[in-house]
C-alpha positions as CSV (number, residue, x, y, z in Angstrom):
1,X,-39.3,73.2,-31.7
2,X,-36.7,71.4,-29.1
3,X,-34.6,68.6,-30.2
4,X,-35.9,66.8,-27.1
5,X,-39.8,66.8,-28.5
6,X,-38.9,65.6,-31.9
7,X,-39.7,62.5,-32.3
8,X,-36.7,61.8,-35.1
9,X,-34.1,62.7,-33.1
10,X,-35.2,59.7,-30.4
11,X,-33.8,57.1,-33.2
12,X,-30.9,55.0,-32.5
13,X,-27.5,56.5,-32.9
14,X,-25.5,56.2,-36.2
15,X,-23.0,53.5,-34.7
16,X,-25.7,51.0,-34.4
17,X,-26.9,51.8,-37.8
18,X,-23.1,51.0,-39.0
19,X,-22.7,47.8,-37.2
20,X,-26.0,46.1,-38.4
21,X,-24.6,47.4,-41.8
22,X,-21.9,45.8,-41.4
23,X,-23.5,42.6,-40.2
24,X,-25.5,42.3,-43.2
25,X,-22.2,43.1,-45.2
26,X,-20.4,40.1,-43.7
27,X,-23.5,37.5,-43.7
28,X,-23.6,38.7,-47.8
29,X,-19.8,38.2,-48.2
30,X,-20.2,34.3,-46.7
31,X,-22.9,33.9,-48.6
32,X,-20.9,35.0,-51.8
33,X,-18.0,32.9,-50.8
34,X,-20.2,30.1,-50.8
35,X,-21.7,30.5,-54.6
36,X,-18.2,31.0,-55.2
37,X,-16.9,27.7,-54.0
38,X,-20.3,25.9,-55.3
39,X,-19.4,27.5,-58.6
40,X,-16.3,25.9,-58.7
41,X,-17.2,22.7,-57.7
42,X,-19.7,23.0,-60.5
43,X,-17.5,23.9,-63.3
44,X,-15.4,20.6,-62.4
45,X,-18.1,18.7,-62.8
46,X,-19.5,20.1,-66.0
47,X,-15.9,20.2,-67.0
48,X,-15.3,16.0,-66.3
49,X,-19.4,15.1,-67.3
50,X,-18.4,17.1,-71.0
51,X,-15.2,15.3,-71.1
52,X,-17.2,11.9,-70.6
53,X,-19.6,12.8,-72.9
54,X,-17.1,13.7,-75.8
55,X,-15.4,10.5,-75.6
56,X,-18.6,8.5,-75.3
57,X,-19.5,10.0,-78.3
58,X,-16.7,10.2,-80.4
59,X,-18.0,8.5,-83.5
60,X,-21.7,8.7,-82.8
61,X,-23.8,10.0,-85.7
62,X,-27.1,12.0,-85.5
63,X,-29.4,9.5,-84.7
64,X,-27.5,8.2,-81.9
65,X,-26.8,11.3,-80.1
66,X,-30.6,11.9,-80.4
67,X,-32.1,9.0,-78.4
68,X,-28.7,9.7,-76.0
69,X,-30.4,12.7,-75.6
70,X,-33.8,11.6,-74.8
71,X,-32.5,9.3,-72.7
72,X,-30.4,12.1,-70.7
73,X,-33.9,14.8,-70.8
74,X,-36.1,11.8,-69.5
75,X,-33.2,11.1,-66.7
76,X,-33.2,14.8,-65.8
77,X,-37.1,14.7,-66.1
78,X,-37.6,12.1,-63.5
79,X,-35.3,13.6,-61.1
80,X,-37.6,14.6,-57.9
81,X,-36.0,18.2,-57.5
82,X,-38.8,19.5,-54.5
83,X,-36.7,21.1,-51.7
84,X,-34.0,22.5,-53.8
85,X,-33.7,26.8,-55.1
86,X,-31.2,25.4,-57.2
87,X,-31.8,23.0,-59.3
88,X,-28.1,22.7,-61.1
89,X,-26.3,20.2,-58.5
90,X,-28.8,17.5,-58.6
91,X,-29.3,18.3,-62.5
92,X,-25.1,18.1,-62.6
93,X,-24.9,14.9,-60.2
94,X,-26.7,13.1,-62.3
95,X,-24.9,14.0,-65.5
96,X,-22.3,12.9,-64.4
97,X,-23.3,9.8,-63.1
98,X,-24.8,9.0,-66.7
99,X,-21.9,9.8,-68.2
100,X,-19.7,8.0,-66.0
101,X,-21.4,4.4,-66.8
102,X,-19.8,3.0,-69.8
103,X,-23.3,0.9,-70.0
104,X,-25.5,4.2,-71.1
105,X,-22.6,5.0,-74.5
């Protein structure tokens, strides 16, 4: 059998096999870099909703914290979370919009 008749050897050279690779490997390193910065941005809100929360509830007892915790599930609840894969920064916004009004301690 020739090289010519085969009809493996008609595939596209290695180098373009390599730069698509590498392609991908660059659209996956923004895409990581982007998680990255969303995860940061996301632990300093958790970080400053807890800190809200903590002081809110300082010298709350156990049946306090429980309707502040139907009221937070309800919240989250009623959220309309349609177009979203990730459902944590409308989930965080709003925890930390609660905890930010003095009204809801």
């Amino acid at each position: 059998m020739d090289d010519e008749n085969d009809p493996k050897a008609a595939s596209s050279p290695p180098r373009c096999i390599a730069t698509e690779v590498e392609t991908t490997s660059n659209e996956v390193n923004e895409k990581s870099q982007d998680a990255i910065m969303s995860d940061v941005e996301n632990e300093g809100k958790i970080d400053s909703a807890k800190k809200l929360f903590l002081d809110g509830t300082a010298d709350y007892g156990v049946p306090q914290l429980e309707r502040l915790y139907t009221r937070i599930v309800k919240g989250v609840f009623e959220l309309k979370i349609v177009e979203h894969d990730d459902h944590r920064p409308p989930v965080l916004n709003f925890l930390l919009k609660f905890a930010e009004n003095k009204a809801n301690f």
